[in-house]
OpenMM code with the backbone's topology and positions (N, CA, C; nanometers):
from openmm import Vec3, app, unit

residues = "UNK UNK UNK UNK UNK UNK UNK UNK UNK UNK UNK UNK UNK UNK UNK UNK UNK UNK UNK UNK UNK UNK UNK UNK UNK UNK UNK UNK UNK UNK UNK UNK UNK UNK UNK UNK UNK UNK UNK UNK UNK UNK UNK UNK UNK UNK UNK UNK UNK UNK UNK UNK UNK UNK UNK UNK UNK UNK UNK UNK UNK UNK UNK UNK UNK UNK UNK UNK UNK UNK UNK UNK UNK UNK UNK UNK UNK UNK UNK UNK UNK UNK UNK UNK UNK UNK UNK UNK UNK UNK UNK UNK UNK UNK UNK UNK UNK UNK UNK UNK UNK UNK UNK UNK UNK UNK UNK UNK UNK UNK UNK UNK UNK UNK UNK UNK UNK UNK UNK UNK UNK UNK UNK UNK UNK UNK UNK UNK UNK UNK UNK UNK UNK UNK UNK UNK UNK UNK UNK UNK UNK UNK UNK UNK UNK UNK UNK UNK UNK UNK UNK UNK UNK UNK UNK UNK UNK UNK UNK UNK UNK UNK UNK UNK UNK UNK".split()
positions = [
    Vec3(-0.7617, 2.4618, 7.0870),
    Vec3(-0.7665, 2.4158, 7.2239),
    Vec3(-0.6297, 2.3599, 7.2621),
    Vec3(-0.6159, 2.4062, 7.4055),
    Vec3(-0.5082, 2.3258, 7.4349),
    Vec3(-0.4853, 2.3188, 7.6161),
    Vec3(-0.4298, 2.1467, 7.6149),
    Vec3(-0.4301, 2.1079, 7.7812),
    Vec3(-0.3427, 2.2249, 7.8215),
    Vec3(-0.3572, 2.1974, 7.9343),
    Vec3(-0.3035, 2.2578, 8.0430),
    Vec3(-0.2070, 2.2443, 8.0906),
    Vec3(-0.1741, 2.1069, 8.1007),
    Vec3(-0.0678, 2.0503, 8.0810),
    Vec3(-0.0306, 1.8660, 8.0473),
    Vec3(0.0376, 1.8088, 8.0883),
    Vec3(0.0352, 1.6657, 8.0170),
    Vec3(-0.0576, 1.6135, 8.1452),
    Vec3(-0.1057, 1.5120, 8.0642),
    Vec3(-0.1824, 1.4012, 8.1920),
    Vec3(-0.1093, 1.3751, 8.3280),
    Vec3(-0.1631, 1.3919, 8.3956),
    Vec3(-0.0564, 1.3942, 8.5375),
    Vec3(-0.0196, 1.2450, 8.5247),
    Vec3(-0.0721, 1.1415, 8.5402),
    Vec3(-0.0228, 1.0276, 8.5404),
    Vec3(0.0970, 1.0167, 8.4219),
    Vec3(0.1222, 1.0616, 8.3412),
    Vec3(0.2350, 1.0742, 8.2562),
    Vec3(0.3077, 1.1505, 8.3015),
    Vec3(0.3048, 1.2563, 8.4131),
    Vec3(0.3532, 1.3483, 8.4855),
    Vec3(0.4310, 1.2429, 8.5799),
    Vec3(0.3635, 1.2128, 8.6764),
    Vec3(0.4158, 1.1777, 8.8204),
    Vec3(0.4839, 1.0306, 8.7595),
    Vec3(0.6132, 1.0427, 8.8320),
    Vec3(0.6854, 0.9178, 8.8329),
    Vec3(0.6200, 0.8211, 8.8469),
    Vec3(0.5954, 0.6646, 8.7786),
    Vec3(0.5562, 0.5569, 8.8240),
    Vec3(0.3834, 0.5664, 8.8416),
    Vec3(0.3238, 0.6866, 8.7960),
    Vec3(0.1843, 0.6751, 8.8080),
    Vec3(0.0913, 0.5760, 8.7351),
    Vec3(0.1461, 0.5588, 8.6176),
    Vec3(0.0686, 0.5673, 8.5131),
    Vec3(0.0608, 0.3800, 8.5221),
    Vec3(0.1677, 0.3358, 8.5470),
    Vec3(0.1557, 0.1283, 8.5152),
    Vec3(0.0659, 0.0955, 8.6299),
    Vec3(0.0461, 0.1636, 8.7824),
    Vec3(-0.0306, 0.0954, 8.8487),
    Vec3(-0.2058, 0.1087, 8.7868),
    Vec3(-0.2119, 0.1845, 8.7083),
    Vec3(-0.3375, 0.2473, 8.6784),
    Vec3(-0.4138, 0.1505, 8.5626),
    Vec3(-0.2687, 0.1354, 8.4650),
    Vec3(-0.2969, 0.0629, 8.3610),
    Vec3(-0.3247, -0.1197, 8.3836),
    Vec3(-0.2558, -0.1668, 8.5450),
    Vec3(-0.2321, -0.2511, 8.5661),
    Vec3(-0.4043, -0.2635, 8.6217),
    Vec3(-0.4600, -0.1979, 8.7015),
    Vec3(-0.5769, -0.1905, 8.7678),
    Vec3(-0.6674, -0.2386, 8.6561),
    Vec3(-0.6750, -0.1964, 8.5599),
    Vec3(-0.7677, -0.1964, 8.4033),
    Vec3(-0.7058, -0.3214, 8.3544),
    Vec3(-0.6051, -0.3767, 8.3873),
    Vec3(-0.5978, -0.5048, 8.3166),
    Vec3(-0.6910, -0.6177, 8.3842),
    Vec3(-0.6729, -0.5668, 8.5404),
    Vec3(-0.7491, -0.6539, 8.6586),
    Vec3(-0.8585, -0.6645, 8.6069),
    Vec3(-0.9547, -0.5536, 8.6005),
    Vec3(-1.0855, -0.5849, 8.5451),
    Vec3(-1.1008, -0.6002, 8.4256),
    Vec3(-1.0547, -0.6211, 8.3199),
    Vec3(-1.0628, -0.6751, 8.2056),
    Vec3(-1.0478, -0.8516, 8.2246),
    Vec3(-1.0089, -0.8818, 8.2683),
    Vec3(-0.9317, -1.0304, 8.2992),
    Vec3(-1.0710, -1.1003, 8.4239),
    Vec3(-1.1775, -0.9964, 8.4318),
    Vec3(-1.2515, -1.0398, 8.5323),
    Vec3(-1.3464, -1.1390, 8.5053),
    Vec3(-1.4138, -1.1644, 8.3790),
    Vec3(-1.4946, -1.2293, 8.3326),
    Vec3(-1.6155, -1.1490, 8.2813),
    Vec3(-1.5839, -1.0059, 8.2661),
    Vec3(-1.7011, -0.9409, 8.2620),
    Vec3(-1.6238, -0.8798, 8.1158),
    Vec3(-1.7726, -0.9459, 8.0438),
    Vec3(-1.6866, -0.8699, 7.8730),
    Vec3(-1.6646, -0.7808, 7.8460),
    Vec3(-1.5619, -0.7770, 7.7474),
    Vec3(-1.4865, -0.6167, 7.7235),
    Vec3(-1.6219, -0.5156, 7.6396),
    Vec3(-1.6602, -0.5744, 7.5773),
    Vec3(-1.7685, -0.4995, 7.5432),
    Vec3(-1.8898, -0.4063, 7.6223),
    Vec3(-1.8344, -0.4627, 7.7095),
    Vec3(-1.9213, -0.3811, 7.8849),
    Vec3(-1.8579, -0.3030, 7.9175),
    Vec3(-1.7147, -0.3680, 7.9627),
    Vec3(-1.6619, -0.2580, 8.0275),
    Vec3(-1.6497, -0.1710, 7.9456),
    Vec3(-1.6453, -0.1927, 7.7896),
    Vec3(-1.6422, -0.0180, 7.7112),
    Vec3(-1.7484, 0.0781, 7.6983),
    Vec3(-1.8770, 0.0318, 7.7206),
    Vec3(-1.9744, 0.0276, 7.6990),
    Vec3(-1.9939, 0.1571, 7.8635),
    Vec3(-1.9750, 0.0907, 7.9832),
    Vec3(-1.9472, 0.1418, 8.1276),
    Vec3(-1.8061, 0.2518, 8.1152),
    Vec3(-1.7236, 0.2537, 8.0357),
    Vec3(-1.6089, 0.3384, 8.0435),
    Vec3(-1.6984, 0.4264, 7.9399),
    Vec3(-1.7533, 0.4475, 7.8537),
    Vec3(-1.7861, 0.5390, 7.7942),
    Vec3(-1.9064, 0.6385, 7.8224),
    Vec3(-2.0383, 0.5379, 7.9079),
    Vec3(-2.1345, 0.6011, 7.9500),
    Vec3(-2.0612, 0.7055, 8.0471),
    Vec3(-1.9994, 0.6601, 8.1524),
    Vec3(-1.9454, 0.7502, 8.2664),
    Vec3(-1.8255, 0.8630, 8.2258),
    Vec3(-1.8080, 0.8278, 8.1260),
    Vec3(-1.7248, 0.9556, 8.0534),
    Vec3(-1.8036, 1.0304, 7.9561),
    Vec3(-1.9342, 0.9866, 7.9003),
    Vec3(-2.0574, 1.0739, 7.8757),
    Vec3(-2.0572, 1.2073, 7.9997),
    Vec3(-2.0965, 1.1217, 8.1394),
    Vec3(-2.1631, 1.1720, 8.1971),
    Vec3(-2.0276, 1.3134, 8.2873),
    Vec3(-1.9126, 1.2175, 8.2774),
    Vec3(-1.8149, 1.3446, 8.3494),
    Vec3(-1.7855, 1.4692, 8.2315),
    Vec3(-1.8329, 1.4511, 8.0932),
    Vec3(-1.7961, 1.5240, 7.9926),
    Vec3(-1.6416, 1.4929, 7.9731),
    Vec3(-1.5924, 1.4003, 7.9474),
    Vec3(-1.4450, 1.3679, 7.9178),
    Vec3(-1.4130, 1.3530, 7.7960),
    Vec3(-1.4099, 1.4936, 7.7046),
    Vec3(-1.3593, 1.4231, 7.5490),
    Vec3(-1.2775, 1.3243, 7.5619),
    Vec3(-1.1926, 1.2925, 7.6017),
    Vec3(-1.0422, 1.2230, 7.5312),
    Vec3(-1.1508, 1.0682, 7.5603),
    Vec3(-1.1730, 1.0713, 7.6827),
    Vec3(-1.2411, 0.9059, 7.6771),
    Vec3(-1.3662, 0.8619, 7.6020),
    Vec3(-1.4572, 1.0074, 7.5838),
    Vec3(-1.5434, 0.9514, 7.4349),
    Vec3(-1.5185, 0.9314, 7.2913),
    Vec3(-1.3951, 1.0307, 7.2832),
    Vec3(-1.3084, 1.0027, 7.1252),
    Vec3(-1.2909, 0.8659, 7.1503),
    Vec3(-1.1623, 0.8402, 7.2556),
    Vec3(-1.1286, 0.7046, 7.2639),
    Vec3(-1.2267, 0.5655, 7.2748),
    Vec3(-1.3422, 0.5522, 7.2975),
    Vec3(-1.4418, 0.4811, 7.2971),
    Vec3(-1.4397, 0.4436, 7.1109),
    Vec3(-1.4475, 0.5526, 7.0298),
    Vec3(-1.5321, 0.5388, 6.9249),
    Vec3(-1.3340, 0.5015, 6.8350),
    Vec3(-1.2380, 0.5298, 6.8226),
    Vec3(-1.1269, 0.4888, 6.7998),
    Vec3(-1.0942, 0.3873, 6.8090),
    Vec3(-1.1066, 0.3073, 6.9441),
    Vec3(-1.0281, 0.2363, 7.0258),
    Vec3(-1.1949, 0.0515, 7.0344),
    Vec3(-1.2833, 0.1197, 6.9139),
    Vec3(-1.4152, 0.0221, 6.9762),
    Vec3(-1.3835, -0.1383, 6.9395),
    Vec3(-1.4068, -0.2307, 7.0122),
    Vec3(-1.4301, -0.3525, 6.9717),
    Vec3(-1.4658, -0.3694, 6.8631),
    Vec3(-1.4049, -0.4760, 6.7638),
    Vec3(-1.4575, -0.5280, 6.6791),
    Vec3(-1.5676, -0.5603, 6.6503),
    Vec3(-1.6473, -0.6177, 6.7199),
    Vec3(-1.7447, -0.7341, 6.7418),
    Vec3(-1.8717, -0.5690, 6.8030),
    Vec3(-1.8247, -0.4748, 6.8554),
    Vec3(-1.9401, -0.4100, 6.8123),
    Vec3(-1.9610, -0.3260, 6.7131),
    Vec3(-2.0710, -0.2009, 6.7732),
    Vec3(-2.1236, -0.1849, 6.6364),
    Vec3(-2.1534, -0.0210, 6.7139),
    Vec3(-2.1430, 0.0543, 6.5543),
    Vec3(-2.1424, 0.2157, 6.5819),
    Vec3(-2.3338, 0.2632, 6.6521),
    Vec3(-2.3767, 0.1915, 6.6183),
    Vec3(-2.5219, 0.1856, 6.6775),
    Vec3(-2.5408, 0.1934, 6.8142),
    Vec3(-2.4585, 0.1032, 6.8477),
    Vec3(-2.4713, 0.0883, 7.0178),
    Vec3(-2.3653, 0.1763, 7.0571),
    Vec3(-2.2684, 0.2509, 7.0165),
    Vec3(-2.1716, 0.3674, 7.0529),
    Vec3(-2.2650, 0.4754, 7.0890),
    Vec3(-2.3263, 0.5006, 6.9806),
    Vec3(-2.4308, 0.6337, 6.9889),
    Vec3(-2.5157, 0.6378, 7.0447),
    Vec3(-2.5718, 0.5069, 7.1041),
    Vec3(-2.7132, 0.4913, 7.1243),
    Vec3(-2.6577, 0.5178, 7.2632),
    Vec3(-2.5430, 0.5016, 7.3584),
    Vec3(-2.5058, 0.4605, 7.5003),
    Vec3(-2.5701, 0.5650, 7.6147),
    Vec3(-2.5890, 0.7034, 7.5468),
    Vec3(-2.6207, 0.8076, 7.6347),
    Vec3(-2.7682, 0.8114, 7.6877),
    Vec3(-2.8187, 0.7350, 7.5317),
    Vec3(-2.9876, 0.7180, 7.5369),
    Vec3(-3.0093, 0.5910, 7.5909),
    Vec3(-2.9634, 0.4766, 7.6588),
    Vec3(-2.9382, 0.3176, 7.6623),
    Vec3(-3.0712, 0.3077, 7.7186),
    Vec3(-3.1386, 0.3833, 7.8113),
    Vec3(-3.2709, 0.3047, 7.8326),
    Vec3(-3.3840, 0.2876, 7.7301),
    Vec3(-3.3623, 0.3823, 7.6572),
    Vec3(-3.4641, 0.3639, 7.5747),
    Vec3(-3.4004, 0.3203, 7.3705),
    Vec3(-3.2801, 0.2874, 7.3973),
    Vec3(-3.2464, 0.2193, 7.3256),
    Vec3(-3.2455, 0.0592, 7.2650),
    Vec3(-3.2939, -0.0078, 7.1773),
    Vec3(-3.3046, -0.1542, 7.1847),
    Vec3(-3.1526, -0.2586, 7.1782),
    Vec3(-3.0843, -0.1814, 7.1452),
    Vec3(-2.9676, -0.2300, 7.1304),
    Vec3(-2.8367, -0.2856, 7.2798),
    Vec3(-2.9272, -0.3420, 7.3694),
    Vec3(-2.8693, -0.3321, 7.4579),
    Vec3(-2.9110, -0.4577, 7.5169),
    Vec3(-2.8212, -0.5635, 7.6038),
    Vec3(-2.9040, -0.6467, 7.6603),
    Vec3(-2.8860, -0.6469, 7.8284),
    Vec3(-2.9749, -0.6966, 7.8911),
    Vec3(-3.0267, -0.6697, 8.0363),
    Vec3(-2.9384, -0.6692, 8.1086),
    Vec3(-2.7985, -0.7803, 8.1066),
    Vec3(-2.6978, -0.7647, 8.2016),
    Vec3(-2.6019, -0.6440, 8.1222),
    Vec3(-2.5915, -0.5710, 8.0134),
    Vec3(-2.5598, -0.4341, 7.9935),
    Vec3(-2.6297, -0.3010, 8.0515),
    Vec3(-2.7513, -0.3047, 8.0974),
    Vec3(-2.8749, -0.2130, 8.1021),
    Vec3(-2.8204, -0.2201, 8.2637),
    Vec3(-2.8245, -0.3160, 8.2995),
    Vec3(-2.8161, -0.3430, 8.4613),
    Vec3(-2.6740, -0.2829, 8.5089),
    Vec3(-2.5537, -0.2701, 8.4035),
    Vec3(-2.4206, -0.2429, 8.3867),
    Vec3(-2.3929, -0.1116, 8.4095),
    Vec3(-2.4658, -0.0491, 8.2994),
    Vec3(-2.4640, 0.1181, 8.2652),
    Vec3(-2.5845, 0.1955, 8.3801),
    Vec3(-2.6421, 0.0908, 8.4073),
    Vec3(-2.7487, 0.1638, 8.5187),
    Vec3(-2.6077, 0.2258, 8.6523),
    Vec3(-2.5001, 0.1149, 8.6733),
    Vec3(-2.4330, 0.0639, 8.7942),
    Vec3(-2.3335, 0.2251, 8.7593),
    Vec3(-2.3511, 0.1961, 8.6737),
    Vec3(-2.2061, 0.2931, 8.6363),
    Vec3(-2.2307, 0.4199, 8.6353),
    Vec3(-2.3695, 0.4969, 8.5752),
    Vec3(-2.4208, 0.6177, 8.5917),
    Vec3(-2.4766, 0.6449, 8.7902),
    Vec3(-2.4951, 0.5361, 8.8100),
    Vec3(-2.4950, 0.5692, 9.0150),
    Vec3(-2.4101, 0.5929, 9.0408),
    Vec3(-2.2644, 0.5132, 9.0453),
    Vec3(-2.1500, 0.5219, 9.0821),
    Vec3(-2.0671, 0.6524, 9.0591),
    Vec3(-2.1134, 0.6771, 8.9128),
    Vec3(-2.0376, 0.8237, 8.8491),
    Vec3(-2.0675, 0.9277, 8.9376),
    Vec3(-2.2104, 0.9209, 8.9757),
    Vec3(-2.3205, 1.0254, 8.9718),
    Vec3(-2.3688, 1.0283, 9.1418),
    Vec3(-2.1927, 0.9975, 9.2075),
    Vec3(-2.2696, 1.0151, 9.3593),
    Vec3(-2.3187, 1.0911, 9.4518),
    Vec3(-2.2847, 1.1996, 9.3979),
    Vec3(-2.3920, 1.2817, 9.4663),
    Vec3(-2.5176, 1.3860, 9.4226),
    Vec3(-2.5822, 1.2776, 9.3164),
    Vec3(-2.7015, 1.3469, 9.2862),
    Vec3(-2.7893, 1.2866, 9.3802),
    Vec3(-2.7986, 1.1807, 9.4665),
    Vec3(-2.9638, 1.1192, 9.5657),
    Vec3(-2.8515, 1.1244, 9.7022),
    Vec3(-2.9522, 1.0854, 9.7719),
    Vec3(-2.9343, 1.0816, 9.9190),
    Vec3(-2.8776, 0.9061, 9.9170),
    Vec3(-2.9432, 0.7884, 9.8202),
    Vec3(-2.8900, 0.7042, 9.8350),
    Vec3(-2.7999, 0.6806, 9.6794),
    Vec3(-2.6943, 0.6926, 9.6741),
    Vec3(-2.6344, 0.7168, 9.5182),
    Vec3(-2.6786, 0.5851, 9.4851),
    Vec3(-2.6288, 0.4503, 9.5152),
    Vec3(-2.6446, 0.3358, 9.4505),
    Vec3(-2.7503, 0.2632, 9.5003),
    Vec3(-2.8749, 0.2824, 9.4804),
    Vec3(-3.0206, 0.2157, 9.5802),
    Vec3(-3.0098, 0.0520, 9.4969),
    Vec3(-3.0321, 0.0358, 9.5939),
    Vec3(-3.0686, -0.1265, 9.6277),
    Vec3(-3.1215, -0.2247, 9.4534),
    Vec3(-3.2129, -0.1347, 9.3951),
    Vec3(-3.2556, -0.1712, 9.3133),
    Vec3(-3.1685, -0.1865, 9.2033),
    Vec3(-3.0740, -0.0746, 9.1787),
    Vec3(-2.9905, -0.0499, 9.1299),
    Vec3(-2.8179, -0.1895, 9.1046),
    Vec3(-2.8096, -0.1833, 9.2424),
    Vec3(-2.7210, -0.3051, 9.2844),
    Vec3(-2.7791, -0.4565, 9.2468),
    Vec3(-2.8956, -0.4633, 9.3117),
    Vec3(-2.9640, -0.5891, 9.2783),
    Vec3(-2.9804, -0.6001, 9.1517),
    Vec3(-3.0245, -0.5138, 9.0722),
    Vec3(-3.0263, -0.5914, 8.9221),
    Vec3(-2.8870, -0.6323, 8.8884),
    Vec3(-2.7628, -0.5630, 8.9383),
    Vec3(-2.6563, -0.6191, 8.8516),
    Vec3(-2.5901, -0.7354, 8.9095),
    Vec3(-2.6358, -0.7599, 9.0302),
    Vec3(-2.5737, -0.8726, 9.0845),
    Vec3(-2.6987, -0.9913, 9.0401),
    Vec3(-2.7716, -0.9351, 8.9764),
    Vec3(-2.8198, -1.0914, 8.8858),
    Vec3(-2.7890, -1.0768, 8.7856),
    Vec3(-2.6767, -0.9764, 8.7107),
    Vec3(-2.6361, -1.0837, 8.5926),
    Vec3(-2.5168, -1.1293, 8.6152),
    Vec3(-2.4200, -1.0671, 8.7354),
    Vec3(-2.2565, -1.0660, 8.7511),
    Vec3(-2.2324, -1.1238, 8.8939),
    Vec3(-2.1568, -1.2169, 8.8939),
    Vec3(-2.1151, -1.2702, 9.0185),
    Vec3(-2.0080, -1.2030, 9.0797),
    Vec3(-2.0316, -1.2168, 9.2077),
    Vec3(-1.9091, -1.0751, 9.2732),
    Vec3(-1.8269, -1.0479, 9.2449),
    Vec3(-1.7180, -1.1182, 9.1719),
    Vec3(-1.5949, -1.0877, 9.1128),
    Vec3(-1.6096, -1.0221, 9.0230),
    Vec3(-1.7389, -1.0370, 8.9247),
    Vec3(-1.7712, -0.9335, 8.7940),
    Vec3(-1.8145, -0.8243, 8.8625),
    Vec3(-1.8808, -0.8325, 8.9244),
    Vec3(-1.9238, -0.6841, 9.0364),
    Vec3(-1.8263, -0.5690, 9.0682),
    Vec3(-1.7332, -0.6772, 9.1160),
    Vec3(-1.6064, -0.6407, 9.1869),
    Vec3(-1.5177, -0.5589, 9.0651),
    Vec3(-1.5055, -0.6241, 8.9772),
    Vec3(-1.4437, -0.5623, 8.8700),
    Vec3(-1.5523, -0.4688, 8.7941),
    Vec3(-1.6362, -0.4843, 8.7877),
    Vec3(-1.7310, -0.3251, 8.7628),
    Vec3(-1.7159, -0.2480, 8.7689),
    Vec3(-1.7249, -0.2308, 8.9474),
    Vec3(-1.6724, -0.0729, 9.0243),
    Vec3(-1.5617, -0.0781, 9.0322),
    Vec3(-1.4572, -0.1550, 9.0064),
    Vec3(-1.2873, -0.1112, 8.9909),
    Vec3(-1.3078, -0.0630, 8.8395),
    Vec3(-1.3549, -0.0706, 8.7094),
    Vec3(-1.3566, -0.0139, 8.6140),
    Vec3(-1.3957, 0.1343, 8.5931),
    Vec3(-1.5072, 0.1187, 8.6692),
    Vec3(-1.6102, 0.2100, 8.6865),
    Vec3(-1.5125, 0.3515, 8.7567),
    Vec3(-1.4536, 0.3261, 8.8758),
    Vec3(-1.4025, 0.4139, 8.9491),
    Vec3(-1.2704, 0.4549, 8.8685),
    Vec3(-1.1965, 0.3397, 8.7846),
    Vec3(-1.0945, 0.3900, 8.6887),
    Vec3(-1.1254, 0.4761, 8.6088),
    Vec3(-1.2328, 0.4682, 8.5546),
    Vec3(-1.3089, 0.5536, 8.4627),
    Vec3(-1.3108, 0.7018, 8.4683),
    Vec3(-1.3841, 0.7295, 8.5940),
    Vec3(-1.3748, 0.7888, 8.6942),
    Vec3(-1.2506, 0.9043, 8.7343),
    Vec3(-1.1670, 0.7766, 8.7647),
    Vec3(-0.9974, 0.8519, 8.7556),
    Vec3(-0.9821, 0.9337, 8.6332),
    Vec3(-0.9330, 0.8512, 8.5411),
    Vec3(-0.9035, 0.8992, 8.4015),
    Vec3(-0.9952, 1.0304, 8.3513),
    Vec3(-1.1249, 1.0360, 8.4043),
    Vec3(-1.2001, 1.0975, 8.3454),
    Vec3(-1.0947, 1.2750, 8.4433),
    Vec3(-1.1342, 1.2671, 8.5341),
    Vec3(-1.0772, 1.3602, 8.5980),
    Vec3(-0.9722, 1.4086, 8.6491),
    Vec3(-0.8618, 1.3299, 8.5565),
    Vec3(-0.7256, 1.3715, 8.5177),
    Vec3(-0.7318, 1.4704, 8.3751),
    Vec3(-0.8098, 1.3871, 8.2952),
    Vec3(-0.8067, 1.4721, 8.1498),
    Vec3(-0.9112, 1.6200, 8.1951),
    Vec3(-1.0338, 1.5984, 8.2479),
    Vec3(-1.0829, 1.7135, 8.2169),
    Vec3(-1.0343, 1.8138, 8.3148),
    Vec3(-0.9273, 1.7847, 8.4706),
    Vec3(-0.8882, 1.9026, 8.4922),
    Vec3(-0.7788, 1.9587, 8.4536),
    Vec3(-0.7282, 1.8818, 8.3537),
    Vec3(-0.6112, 1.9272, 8.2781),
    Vec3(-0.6125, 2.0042, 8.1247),
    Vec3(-0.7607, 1.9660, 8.0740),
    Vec3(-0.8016, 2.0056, 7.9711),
    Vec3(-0.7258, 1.8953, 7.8838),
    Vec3(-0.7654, 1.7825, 7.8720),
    Vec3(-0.6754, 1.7038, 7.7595),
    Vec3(-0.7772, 1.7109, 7.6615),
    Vec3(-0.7083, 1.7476, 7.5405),
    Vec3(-0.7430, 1.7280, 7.4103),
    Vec3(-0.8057, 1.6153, 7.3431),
    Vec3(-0.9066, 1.5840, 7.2986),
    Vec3(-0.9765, 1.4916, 7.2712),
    Vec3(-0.8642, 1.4268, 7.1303),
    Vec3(-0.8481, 1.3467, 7.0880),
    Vec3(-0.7679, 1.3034, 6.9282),
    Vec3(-0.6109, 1.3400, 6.9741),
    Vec3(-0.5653, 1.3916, 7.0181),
    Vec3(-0.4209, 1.4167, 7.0506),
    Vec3(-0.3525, 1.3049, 7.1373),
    Vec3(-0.3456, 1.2384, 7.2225),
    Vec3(-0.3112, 1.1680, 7.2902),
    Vec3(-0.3294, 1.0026, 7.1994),
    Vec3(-0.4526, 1.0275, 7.1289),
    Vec3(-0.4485, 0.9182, 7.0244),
    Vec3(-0.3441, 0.9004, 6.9391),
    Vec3(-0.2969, 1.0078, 6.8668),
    Vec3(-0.1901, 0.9885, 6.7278),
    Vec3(-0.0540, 1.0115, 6.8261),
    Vec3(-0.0359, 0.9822, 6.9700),
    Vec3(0.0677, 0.9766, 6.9913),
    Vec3(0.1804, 0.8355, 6.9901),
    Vec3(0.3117, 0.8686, 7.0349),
    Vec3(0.3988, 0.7035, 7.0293),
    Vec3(0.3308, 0.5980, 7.1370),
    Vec3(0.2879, 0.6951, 7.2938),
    Vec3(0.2395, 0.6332, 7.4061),
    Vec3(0.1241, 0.5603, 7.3688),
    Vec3(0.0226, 0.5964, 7.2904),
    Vec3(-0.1131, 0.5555, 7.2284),
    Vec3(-0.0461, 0.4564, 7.1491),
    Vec3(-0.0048, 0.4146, 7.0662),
    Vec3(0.0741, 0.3390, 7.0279),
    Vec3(0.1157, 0.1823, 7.0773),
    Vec3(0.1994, 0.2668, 7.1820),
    Vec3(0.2230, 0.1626, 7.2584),
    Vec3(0.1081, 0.0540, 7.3282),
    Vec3(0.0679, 0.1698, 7.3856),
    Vec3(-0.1101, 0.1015, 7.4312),
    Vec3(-0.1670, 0.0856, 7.4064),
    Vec3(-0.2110, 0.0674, 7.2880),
    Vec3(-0.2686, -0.0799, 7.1857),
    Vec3(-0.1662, -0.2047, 7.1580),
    Vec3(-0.0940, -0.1853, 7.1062),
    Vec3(0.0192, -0.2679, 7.1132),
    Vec3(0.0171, -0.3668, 7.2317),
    Vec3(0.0038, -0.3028, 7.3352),
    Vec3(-0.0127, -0.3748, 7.4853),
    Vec3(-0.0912, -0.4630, 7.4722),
    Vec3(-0.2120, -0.4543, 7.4162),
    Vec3(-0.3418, -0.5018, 7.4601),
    Vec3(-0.4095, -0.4156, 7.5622),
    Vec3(-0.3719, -0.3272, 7.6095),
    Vec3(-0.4713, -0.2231, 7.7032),
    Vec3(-0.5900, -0.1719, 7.5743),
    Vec3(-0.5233, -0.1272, 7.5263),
    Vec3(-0.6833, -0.0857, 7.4343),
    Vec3(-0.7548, -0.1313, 7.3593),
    Vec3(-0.7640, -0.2731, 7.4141),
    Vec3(-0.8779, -0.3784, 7.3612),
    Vec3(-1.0359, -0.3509, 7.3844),
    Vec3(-1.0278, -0.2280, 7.5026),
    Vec3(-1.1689, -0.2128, 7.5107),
    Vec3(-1.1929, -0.1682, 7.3756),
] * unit.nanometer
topology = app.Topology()
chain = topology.addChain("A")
for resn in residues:
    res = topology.addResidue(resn, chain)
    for name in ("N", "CA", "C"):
        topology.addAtom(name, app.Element.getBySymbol(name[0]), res)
């Protein structure tokens, strides 16, 4: 296999720090990193984005656990999950997934997560969520290689950063 060409944001001049800077925003939101990886990986389940499901299982928190990696696609009927996560990944498969209903994000949907996250965690949700989003559909219309972008100097660097603390 092979991309198509490099990640456009590594492409286009100056693309790539506002992007990375956006993901620092919501990391810094109060909403644990273990979510937002948890929300960056379901929605890259769902766009089919190798590079961001390799990177999920590479790049995972300490503090979790390969159980709840695998389990993320199945999360409702998984036990490994707790309610303001369930309410998380619910937010994030609407958001991904807007035009499968007539109402993408119904009420019910929103309301559960705004009882576990106060608007700023909200707020940084769907800025994750929609980064996600981005990334997801830079790599897959470029065809990025799932593991390649990992063993690079740039990957590297971005751990080093602290960006890939998710």
């Amino acid at each position: 296999m092979q991309a198509r060409m490099k990640n456009p944001a590594m492409v286009v001049p100056d693309a790539m720090q506002p992007l990375q800077s956006l993901g620092k925003c919501a990391e810094q939101s109060g909403v644990p990193l273990r979510t937002l990886a948890l929300v960056h990986l379901r929605a890259s389940q769902i766009n089919g984005c190798s590079v961001c499901v390799d990177m999920a299982f590479r790049f995972k928190k300490a503090d979790d656990t390969d159980e709840r990696l695998f389990a993320v696609a199945a999360w409702r009927e998984a036990p490994y999950f707790t309610d303001a996560e369930r309410a998380a990944l619910a937010l994030a498969e609407a958001v991904t997934r807007l035009s499968d209903r007539a109402d993408p994000v119904p009420d019910e949907i929103w309301q559960e997560a705004a009882r576990h996250y106060k608007e700023s965690e909200l707020a940084a949700l769907i800025l994750s969520i929609a980064l996600t989003n981005v990334w997801n559909r830079l790599n897959v219309a470029t065809r990025q290689v799932a593991g390649e972008w990992a063993k690079s100097a740039d990957a590297r660097k971005w751990v080093e950063s602290g960006s890939g603390s998710r």
